[in-house]
N, C-alpha and C positions, 0 to 999 in steps of 0.2 A: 261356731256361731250359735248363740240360742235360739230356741224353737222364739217363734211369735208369740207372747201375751195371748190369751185367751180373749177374743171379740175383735182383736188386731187383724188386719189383713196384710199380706204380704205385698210390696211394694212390688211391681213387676214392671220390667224393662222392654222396650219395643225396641227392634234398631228399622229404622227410616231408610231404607234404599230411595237414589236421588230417580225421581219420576213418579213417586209411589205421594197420595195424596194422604195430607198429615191428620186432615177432618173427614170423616163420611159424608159430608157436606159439599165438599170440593168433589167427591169421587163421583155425588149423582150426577149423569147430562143436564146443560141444561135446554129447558124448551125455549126455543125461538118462539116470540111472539109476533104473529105479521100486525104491522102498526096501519093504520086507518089511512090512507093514499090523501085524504082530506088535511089528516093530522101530518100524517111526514110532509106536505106540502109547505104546511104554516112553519112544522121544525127546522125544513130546511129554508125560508125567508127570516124566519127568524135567525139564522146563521150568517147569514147574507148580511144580515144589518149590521151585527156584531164584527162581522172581519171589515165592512167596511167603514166601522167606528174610528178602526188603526191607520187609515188612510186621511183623515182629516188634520188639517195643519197641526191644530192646535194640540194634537199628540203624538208628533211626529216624533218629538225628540224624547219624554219623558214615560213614552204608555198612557194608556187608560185608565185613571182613578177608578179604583172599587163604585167609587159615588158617582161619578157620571155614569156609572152603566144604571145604575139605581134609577136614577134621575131621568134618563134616556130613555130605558125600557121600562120603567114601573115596577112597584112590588109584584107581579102576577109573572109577566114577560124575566126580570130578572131572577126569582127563583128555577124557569122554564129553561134560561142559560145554564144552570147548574152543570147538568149530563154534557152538554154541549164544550165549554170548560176544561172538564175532566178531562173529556173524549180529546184536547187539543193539549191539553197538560201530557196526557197517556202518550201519545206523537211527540211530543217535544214540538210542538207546534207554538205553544205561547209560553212566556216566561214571566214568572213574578219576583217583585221585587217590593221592597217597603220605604216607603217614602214620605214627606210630608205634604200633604193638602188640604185646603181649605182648613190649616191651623191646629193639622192632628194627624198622628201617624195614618198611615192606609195602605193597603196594597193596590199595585199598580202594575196592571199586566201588558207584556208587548208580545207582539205576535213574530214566530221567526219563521221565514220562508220555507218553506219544503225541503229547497235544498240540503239547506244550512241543516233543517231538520234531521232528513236522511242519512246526511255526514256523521251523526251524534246517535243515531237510533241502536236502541241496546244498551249504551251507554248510560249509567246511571248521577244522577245531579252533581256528585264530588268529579265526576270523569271528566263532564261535560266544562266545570270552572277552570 
């Protein structure tokens, strides 16, 4: 093999043992931040409204349109759903799916029981179909 070109650097190989963190990023702790007893109050009413969005007739069979939660909660409250969301996507707690509404694709999320959830957890979205 030849030496390197002159200003070239040598390409060099790491092997990843599984457990070991691939960014220095991942390897820092991270800080717990204690949240405002005021503010986790409204987070969790705000949660409250949102699971009980899934219990109203008119979404019983198709999920919750992206737009009605817009509509429901407002630009401020619905960006606030985001974490919330996730944190139920991350469970396998709600499922999305794409649909049409009001005359245009949209996602359309339903909520799945704990159970149902439980049975599936670990299991990744191709596992789960």
């Amino acid at each position: 093999m030849a030496p390197p070109a002159a200003g070239r650097k040598r390409p060099v190989s790491v092997k990843v043992e599984p457990g070991m963190a691939a960014n220095a990023a991942a390897a820092r702790p991270r800080k717990l931040v204690k949240m405002d007893p005021a503010v986790e109050a409204k987070e969790e009413e705000l949660k409250e409204r949102f699971v009980a969005m899934f219990s109203e007739p008119m979404y019983a069979i198709n999920g919750v349109p992206s737009s009605a939660i817009k509509t429901k909660f407002g630009a401020e409250d619905a960006d606030r759903l985001q974490p919330i969301i996730n944190q139920f996507l991350a469970e396998s707690r709600l499922a999305m799916s794409e649909g049409r509404g009001g005359g245009k694709n949209e996602l359309f999320f339903t909520l799945v029981s704990e159970e149902l959830a439980t049975k599936f957890k670990g299991l990744d979205k191709p596992c789960v179909l």
